[in-house]
C-alpha positions in Angstrom: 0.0 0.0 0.0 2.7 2.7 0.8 4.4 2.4 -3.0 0.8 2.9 -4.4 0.1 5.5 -2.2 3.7 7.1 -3.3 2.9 6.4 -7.2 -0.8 8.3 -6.5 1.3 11.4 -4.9 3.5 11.5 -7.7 0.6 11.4 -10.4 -1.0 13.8 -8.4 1.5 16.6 -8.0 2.3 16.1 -12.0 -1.2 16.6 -12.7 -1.7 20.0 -10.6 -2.2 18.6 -7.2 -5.5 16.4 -8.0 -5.6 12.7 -7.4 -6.0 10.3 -10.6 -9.7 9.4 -10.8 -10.7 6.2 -10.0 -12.4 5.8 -14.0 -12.8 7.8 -16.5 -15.0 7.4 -19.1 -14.9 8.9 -22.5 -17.3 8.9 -25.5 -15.3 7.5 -28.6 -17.1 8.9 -31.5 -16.5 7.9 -35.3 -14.0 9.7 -37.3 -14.8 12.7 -38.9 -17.9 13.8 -36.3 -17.0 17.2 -35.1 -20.4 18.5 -34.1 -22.2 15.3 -32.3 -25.8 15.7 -31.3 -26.5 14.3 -28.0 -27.8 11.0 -29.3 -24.5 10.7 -31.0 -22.6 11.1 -27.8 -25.3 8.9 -25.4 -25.2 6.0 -28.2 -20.8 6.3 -28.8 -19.0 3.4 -26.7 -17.2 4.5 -24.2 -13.4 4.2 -23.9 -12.3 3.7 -20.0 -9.2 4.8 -18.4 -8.8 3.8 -14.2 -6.7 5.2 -11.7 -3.9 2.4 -12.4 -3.6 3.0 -16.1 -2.8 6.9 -15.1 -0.6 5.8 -12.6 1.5 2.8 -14.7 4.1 5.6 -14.8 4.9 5.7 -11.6 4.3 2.2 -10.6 7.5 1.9 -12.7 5.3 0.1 -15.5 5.7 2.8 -18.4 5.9 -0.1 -20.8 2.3 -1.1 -20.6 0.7 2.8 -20.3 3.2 3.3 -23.7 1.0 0.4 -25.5 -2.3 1.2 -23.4 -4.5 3.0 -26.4 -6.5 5.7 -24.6 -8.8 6.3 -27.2 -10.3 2.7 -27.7 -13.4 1.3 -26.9 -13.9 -0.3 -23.3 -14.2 -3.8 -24.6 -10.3 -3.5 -26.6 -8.8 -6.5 -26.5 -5.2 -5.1 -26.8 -6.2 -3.3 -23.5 -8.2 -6.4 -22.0 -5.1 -7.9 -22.7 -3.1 -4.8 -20.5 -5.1 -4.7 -18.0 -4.8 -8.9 -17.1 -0.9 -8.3 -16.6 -0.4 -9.2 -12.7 0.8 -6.2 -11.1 2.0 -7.9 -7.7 2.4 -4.0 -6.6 -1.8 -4.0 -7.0 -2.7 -6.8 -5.0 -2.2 -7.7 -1.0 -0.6 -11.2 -0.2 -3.3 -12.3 2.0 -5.9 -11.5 -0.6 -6.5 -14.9 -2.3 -8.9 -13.2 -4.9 -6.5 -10.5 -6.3 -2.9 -11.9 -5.4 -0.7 -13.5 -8.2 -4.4 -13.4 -10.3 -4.5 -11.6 -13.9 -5.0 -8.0 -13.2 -5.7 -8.6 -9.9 -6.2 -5.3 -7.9 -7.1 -5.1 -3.8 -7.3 -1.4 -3.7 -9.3 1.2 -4.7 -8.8 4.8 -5.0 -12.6 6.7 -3.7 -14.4 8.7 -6.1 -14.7 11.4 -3.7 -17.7 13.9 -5.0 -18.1 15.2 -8.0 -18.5 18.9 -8.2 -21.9 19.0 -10.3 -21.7 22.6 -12.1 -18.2 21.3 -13.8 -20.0 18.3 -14.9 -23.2 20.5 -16.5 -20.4 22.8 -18.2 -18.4 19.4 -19.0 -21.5 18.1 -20.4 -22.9 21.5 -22.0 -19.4 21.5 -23.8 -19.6 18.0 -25.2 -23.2 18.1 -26.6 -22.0 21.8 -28.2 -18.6 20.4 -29.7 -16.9 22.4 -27.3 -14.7 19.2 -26.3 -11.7 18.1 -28.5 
């Protein structure tokens, strides 16, 4: 726990003092949409990057965030494939569901609470092709 709680510091004072979130999800939209109605962006598969993938840097694990491809679908097998690589760093000894397993992971980062004007504005911006 104390070199994942050192890698989360480290991402965190690279990326302005904020902690990695624990997921974030991101519409993948087909090429060549640069104004997508809402529709477009509720109905686009979501591409899905967790707190370890921002983190792989500084769990000394640059190798798989260098192949990880940010902007593919959730259900990316190159990625499925990533994300099964045991990390023994991720998982506690004395838990038999997560230890030595593929992709095995006993700890979670919290979610914490979401601050709900940035989200309308975050969501305003992406319906109005504000986001690129």
């Amino acid at each position: 726990m104390h070199n994942v709680g050192l890698a989360i510091h480290a991402n965190a004072a690279k990326r302005y003092d904020r902690i990695p979130a624990y997921g974030r999800f991101t519409p993948i939209l087909p090429t060549g949409i640069t104004n997508p109605t809402p529709h477009e962006i509720f109905c686009a598969p979501l591409g899905c990057v967790n707190w370890v993938v921002d983190c792989l840097g500084e769990l000394d694990r640059q190798d798989i965030l260098d192949r990880w491809n940010m902007t593919a679908p959730v259900n990316d097998p190159g990625n499925t494939a990533l994300g099964q690589i045991s990390l023994p760093v991720l998982a506690c000894p004395d838990d038999e569901s997560a230890f030595q397993q593929p992709g095995g992971l006993s700890y979670v980062i919290s979610s914490g609470y979401a601050d709900m004007s940035k989200i309308s504005a975050y969501v305003a911006a992406s319906t109005g092709g504000g986001l690129s």
